[in-house]
N, C-alpha and C positions, 0 to 999 in steps of 0.2 A: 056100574062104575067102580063100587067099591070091590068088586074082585077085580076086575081089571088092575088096579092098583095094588091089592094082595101080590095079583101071579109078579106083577112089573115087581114089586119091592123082594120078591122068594127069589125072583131070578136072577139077579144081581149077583157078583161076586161077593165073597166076601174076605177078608183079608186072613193071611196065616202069615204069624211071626214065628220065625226060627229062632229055636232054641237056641241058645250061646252054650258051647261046650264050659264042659265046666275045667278051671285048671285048680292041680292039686292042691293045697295051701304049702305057705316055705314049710322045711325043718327048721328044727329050734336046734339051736346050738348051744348045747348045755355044756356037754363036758371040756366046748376051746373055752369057756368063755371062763372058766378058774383053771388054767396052764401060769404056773409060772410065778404068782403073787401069792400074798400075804391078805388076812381080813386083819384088820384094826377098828379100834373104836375111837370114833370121833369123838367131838367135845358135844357135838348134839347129842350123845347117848343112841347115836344109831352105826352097828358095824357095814364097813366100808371097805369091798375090797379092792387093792391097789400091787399094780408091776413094778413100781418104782422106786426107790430108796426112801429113808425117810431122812428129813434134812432140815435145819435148824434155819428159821428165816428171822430177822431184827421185824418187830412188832413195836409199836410207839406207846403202849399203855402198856406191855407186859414187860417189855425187852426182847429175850427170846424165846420164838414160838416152834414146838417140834411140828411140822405139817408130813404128811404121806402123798406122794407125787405120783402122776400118773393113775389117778383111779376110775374105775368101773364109771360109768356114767357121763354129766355134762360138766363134770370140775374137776381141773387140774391137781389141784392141793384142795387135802381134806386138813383143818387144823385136830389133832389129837387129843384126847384127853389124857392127861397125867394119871 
């Protein structure tokens, strides 16, 4: 009984999974990604670089604040350090 059971469980199919082709990874785009701008240094002490002018905004504890527009990343305006 218990070969009988062996040959039933060997004969069975057994399953094959296809491989997934593999895709290449992206390029890194280094040299579009500083076309055009300027690095400045924030007021956090970390350089930041930016496409777009730097422009003087009214701030309510300082007065006026110099910021750098358009930069690298998730923020519009970076404020500057003097």
């Amino acid at each position: 009984m218990k070969t009988l059971a062996t040959l039933l469980l060997l004969s069975l199919p057994t399953p094959k999974f296809a491989s997934s082709p593999k895709t290449p990874p992206e390029p890194v785009k280094l040299a579009a990604a500083h076309r055009g701008g300027q690095w400045y240094l924030a007021q956090t002490g970390h350089a930041v670089y930016c496409y777009g002018p730097v422009v003087l905004v009214p701030n309510n504890e300082i007065g006026m604040e110099r910021v750098a527009t358009f930069c690298q990343g998730e923020r519009s305006m970076v404020p500057l350090k003097d």
